[in-house]
N, CA, C and O of each residue as an XYZ file, in Angstrom:
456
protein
N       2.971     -4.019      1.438
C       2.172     -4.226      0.232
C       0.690     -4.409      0.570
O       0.302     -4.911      1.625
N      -0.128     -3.951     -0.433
C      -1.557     -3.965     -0.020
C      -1.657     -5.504     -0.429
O      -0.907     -6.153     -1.158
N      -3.026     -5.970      0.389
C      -3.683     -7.628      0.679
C      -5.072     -7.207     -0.349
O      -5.733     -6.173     -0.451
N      -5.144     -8.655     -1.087
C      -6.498     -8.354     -1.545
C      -6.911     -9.931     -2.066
O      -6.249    -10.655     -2.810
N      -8.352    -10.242     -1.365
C      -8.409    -11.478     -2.016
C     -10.394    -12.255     -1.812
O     -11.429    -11.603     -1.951
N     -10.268    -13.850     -1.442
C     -11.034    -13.527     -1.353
C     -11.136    -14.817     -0.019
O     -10.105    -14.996      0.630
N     -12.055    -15.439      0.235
C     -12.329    -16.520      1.365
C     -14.235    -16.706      1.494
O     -15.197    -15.996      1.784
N     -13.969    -18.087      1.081
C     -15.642    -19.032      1.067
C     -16.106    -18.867      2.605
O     -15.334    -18.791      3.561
N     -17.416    -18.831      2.657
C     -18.204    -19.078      3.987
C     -19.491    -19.460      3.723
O     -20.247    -18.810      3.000
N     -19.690    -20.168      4.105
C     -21.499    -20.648      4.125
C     -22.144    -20.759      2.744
O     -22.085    -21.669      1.917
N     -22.854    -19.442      2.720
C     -23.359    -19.250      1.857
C     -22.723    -18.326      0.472
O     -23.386    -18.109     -0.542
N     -21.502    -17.921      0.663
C     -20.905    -17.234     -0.764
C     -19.389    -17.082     -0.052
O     -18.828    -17.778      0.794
N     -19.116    -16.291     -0.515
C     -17.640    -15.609     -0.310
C     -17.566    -14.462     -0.148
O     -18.307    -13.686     -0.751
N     -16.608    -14.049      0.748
C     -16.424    -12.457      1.071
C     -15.178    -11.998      0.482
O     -14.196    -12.657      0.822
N     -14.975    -11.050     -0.301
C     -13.849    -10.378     -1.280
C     -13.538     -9.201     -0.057
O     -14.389     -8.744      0.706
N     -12.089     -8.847     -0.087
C     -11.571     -8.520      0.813
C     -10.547     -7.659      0.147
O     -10.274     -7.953     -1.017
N      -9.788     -6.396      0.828
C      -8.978     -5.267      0.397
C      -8.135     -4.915      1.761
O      -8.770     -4.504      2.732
N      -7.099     -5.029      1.822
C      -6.425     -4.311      3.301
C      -5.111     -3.368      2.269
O      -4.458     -3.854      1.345
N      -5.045     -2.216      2.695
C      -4.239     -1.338      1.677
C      -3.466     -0.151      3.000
O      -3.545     -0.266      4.223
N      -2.861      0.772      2.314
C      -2.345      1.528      3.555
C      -1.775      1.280      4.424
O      -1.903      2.105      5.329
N      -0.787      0.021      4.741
C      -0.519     -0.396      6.383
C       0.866      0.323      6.524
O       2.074      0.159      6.357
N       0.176      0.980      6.826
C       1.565      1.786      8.273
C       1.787      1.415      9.519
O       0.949      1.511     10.416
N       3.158      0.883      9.674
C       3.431      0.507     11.159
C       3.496      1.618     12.309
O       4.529      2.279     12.418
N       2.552      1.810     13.059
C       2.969      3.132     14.173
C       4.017      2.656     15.287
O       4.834      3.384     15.852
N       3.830      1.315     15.480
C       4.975      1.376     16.789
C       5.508      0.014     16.409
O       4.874     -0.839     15.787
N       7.076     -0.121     16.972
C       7.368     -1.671     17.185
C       8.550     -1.347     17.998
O       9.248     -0.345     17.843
N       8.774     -2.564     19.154
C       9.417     -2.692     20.135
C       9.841     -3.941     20.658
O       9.108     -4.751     21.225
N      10.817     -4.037     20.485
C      11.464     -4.896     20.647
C      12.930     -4.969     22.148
O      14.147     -4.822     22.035
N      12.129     -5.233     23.321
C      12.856     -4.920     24.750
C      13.869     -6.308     24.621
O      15.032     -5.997     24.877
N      13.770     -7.163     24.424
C      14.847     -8.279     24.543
C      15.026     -9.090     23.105
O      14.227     -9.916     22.664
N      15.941     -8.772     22.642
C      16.804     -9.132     21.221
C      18.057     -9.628     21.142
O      18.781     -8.634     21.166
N      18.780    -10.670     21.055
C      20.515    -11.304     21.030
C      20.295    -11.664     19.295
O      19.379    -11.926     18.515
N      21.668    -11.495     19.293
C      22.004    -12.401     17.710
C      23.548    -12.724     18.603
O      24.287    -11.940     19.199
N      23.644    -14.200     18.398
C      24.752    -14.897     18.312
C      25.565    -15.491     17.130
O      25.178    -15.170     16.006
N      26.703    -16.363     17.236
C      27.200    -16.875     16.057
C      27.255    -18.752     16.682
O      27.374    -19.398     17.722
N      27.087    -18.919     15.318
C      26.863    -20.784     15.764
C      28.060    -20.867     14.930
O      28.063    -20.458     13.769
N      29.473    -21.591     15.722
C      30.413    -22.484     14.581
C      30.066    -23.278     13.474
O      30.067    -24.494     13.665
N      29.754    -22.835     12.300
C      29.942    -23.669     10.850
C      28.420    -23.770     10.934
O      27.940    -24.882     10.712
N      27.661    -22.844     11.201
C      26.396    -22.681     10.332
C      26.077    -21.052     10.116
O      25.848    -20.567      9.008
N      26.110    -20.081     11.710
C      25.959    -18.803     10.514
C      25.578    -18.098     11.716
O      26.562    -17.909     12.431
N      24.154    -17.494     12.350
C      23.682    -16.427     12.901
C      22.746    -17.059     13.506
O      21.972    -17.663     12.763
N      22.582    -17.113     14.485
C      20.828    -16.985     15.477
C      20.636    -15.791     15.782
O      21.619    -15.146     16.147
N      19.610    -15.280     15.738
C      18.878    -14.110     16.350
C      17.045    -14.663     16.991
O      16.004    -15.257     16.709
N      17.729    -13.950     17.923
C      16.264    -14.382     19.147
C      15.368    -12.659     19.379
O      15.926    -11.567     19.488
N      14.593    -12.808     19.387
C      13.769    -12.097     19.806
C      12.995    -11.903     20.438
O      12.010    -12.249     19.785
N      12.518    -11.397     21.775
C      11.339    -11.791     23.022
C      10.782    -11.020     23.531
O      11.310    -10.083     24.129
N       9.431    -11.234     23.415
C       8.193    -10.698     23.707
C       8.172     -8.847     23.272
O       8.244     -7.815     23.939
N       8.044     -9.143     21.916
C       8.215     -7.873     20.846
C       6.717     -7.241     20.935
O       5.881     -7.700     21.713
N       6.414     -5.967     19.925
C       4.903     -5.578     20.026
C       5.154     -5.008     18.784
O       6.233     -4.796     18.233
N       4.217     -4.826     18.480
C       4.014     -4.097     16.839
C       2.565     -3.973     16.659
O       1.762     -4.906     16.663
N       2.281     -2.579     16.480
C       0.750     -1.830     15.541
C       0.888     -1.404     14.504
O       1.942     -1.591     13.897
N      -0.001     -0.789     14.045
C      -0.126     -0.628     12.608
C      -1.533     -0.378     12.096
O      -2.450     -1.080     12.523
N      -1.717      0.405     11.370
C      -2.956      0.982     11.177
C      -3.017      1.037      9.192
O      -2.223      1.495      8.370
N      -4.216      0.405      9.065
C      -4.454      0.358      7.563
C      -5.809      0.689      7.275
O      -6.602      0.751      8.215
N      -6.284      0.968      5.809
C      -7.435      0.742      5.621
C      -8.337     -0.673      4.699
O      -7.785     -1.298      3.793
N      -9.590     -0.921      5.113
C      -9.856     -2.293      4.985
C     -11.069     -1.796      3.673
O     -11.247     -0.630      3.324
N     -11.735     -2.910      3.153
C     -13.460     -3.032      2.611
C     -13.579     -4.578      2.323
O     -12.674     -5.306      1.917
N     -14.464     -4.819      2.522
C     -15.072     -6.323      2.247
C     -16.490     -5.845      1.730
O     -17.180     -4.859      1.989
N     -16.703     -7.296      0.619
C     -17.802     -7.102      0.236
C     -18.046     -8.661     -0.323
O     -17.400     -9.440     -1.024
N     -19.527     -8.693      0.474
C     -20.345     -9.917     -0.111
C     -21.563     -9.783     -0.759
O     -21.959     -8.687     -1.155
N     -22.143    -10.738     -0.889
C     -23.203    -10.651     -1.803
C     -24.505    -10.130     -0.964
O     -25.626    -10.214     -1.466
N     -24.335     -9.683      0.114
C     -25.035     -9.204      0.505
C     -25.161     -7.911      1.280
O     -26.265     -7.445      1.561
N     -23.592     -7.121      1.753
C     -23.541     -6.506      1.987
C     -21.797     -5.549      1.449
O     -20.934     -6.121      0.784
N     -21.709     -4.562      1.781
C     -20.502     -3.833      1.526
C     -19.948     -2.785      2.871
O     -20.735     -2.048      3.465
N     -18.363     -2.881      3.239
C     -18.147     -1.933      4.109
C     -16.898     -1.759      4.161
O     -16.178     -2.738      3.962
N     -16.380     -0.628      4.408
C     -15.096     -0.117      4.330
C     -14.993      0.595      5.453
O     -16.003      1.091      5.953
N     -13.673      0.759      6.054
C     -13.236      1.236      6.946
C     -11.559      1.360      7.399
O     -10.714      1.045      6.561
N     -11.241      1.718      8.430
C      -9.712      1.708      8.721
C      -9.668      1.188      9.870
O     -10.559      1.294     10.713
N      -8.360      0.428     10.034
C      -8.381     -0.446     11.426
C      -7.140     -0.192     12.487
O      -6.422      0.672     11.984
N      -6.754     -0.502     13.422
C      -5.900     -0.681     14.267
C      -5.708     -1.659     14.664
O      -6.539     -2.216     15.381
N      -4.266     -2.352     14.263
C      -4.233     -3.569     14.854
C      -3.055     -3.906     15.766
O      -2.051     -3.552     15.147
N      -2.663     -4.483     17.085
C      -1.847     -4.452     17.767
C      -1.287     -5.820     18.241
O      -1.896     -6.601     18.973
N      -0.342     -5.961     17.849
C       0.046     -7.340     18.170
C       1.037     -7.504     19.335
O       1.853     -6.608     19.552
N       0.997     -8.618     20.095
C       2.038     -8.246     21.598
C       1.882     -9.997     21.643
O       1.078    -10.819     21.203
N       3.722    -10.037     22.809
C       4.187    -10.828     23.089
C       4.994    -11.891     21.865
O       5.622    -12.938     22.021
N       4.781    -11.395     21.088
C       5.787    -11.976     20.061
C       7.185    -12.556     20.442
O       7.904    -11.970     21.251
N       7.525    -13.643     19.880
C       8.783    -14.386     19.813
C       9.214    -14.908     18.800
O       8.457    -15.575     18.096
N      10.632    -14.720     18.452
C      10.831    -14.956     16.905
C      12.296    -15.733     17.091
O      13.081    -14.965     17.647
N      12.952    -17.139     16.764
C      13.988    -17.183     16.712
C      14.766    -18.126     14.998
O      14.372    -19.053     14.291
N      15.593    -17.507     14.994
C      15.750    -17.614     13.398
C      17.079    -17.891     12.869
O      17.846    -16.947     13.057
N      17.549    -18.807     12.317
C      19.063    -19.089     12.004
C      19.222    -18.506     10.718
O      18.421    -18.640      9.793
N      20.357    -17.807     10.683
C      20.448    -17.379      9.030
C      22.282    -18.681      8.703
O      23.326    -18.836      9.335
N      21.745    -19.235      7.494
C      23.494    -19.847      7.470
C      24.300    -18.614      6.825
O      23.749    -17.646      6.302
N      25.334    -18.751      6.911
C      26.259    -17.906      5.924
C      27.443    -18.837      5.491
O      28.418    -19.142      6.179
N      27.223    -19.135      4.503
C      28.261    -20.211      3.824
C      29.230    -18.961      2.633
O      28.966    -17.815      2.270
N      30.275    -19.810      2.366
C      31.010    -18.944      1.266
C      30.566    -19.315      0.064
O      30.332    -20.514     -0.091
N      30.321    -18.273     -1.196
C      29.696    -18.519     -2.746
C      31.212    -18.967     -3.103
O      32.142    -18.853     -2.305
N      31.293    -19.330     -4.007
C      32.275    -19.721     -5.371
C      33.036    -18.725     -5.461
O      34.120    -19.118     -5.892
N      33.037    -17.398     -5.240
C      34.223    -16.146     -5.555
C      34.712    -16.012     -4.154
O      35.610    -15.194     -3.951
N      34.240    -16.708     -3.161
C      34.966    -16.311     -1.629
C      34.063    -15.471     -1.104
O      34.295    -15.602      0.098
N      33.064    -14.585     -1.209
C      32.057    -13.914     -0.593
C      30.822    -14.332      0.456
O      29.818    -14.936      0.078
N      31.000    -14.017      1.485
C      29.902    -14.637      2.064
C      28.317    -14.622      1.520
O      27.854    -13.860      0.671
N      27.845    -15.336      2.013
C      26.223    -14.990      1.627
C      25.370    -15.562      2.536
O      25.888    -16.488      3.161
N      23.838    -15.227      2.909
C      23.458    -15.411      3.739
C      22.182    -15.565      3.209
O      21.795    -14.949      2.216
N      21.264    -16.665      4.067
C      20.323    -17.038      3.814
C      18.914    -17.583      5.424
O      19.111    -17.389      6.624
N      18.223    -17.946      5.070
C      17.674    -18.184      6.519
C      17.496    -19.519      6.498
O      16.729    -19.891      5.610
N      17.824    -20.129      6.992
C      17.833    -21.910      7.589
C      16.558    -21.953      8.118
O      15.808    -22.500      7.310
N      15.996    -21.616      9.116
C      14.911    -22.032      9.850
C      14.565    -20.385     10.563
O      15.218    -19.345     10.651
N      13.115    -20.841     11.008
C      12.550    -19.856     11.511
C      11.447    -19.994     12.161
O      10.510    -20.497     11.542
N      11.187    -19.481     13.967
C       9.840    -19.927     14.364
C       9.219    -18.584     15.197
O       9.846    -17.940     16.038
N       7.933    -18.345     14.786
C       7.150    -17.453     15.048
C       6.221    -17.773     16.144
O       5.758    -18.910     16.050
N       5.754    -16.982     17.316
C       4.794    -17.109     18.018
C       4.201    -16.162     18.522
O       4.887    -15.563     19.350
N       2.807    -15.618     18.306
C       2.404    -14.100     19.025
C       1.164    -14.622     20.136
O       0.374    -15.546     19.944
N       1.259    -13.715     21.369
C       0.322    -13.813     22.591
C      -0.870    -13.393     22.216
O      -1.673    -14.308     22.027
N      -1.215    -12.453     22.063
C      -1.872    -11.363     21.818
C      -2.401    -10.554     20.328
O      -1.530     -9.947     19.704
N      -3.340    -10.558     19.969
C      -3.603     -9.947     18.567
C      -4.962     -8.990     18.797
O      -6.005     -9.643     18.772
N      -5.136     -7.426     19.034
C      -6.114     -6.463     19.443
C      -6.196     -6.006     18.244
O      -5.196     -5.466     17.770
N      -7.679     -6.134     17.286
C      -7.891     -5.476     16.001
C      -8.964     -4.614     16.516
O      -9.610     -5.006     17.488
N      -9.261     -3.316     15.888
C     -10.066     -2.572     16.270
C     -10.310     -1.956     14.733
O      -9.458     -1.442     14.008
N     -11.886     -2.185     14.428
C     -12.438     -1.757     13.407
C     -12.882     -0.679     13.086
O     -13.435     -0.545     14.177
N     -13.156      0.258     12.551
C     -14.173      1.179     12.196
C     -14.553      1.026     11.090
O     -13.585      0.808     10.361
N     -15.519      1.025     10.534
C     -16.618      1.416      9.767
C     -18.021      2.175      9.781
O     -18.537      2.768     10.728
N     -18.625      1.959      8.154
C     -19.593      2.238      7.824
C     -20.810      1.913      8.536
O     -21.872      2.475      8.802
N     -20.326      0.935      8.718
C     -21.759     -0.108      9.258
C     -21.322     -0.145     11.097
O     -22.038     -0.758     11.889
């Protein structure tokens, strides 16, 4: 989904647009999902990468610029419990209990106008 918003600094605020994000790569070399007795699913994930390329514009009160970016994220770690309890008709269902995120690395590369 496209991002659009805005964020205070100093002297005004800068209004902001990120639209277009296409993921070009993601990799994921070390991944387990286990089962925990009487709560549901862990899945681990380690040292993942993911890019992605969108286009951006910001504009303040003093200036304007648009462009498209590359952004590359590395070393990621993700580990995440989903429960799966039974609903009322006997069907499982699944939900996420907890979840913790951590990335090494974040390479944005801009282009623009300016």
């Amino acid at each position: 989904p496209d991002l659009s918003g805005y964020e205070k600094f100093g002297l005004g605020k800068v209004k902001y647009n990120i639209s277009g994000i296409h993921i070009t790569a993601a990799e994921f070399p070390s991944a387990s999902i286990s089962l925990i007795p009487g709560t549901g699913i862990k899945l681990v994930i380690g040292n993942a990468s993911l890019s992605f390329d969108m286009n951006w514009n910001i504009k303040t009160w003093m200036f304007k610029d648009s462009g498209r970016s590359t952004v590359y994220i590395s070393k990621v770690f993700v580990t995440a419990v989903f429960s799966t309890p039974l609903d009322n008709t006997g069907h499982t269902s699944i939900s996420l209990s907890s979840c913790r995120t951590t990335s090494g690395d974040i390479d944005i590369k801009l282009n623009g106008k300016s």
